[in-house]
C-alpha positions as CSV (number, residue, x, y, z in Angstrom):
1,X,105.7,81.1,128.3
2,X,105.6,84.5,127.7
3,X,105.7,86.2,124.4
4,X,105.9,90.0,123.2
5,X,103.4,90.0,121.2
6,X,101.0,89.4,123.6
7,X,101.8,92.1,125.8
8,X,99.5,95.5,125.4
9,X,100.6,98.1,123.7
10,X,100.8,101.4,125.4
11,X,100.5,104.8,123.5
12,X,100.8,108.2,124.6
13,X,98.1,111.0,123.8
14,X,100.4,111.9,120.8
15,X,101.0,108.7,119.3
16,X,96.8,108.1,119.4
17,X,95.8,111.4,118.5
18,X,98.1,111.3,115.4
19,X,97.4,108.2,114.8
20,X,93.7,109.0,113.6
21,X,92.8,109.7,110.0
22,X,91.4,113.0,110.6
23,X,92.4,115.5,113.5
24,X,90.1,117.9,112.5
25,X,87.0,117.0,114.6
26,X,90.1,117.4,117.9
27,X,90.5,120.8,116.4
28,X,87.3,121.9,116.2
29,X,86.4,120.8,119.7
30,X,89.3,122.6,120.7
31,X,88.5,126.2,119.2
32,X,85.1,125.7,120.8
33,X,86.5,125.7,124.3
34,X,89.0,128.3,123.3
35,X,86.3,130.2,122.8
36,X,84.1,129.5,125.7
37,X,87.1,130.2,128.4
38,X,87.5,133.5,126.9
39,X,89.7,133.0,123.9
40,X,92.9,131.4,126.4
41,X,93.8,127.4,126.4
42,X,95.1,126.2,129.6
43,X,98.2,124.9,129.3
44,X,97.5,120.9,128.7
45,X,94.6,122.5,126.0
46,X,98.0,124.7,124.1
47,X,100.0,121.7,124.4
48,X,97.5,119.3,122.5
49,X,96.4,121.9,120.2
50,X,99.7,122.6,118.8
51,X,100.3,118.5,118.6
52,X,97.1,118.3,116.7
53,X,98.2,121.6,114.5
54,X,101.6,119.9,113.1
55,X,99.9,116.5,112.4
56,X,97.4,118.0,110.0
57,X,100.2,119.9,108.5
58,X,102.3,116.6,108.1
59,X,99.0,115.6,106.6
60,X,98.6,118.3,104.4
61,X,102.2,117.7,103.6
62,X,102.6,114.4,102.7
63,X,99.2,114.9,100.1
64,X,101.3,117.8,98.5
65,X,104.2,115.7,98.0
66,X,102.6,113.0,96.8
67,X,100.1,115.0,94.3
68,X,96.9,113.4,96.0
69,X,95.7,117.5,95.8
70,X,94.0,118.4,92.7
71,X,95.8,121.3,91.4
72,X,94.0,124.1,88.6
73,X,90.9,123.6,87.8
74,X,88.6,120.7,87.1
75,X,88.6,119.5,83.3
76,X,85.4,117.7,81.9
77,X,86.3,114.7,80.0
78,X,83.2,115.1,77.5
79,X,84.4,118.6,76.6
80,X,87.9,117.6,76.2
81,X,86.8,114.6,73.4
82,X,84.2,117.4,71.7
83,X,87.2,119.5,71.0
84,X,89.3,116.6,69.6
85,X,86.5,115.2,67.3
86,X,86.1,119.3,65.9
């Protein structure tokens, strides 16, 4: 019998690349051979830069709106008990 679950799953280069946790190491690898072929992608290099660009903004996005980004500066519980007790 033949059931769908056990078929393979087949994913593009987007759905894998965004996928991952952290497209920044994609990124980086890109800018390097940016700027080894003299600051100029090729046109499969654009294409996948620019997919890897709006997935870390999503990212970046979705931490924002759910306020998993520390925002003003760090307070230090110790000193924040030390001016209560005076």
């Amino acid at each position: 019998m033949f059931n769908v679950t056990n078929l393979p799953k087949t994913t593009t280069l987007f759905e894998s690349m965004t996928d991952t946790v952290n497209v920044l190491p994609h990124l980086i690898e890109l800018k390097e051979a940016w700027r080894v072929q003299n600051f100029r992608f090729t046109k499969d290099q654009k294409e996948q830069y620019e997919m890897l660009l709006q997935a870390r903004r999503e990212r970046v996005k979705y931490f924002y709106e759910n306020d998993l980004v520390q925002k003003g500066p760090k307070v230090v519980k110790e000193k924040e008990q030390e001016e209560k007790e005076n």
